[in-house]
C-alpha positions in Angstrom: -155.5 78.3 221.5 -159.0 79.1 220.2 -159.8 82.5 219.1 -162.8 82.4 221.4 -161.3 81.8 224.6 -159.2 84.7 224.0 -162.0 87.0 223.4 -163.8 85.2 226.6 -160.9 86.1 228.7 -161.0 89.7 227.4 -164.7 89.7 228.4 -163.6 88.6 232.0 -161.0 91.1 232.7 -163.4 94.0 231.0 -166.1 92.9 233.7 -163.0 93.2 236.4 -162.2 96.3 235.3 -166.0 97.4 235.1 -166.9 96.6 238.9 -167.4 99.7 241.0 -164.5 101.1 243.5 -164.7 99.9 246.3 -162.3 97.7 248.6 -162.6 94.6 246.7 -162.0 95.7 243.2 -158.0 95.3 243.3 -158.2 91.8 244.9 -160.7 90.8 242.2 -158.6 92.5 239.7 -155.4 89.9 241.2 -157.4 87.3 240.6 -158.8 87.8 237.6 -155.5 88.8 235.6 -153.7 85.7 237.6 -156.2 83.5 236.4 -156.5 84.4 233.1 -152.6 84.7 232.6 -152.3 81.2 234.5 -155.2 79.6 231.7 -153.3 80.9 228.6 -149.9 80.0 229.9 -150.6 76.7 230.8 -152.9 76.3 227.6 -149.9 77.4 225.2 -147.7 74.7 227.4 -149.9 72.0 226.8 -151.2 72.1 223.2 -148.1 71.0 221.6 -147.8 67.4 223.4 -151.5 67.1 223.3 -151.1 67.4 219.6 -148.1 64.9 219.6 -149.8 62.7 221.3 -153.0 63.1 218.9 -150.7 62.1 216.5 -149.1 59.1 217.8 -152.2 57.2 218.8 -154.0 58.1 215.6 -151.2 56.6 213.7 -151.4 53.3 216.0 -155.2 53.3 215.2 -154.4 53.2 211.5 -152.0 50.2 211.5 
């Protein structure tokens, strides 16, 4: 995973964290961490068959 989209997902759950209190700021808190958990779980799933996959059809390319 890039380096930036951890620091961008930082930035959103400092904005989160920043909003006023009021009675929306632990839903958008939910929903924020969720999200951002769900986007670097399923990011850190994914990268090594992408890669694989990268691989394979590069070598087929070559032949």
């Amino acid at each position: 995973m890039a380096p930036n989209q951890l620091r961008n997902d930082g930035n959103t759950v400092a904005l989160a964290l920043s909003l006023p209190a009021n009675e929306f700021k632990p839903t958008a808190l939910t929903i924020t961490c969720t999200v951002v958990l769900f986007s670097i779980i399923v990011q850190g799933l994914i990268i090594k068959p992408l890669i694989a996959w990268t691989v394979v059809h590069d070598n087929i390319e070559d032949v």
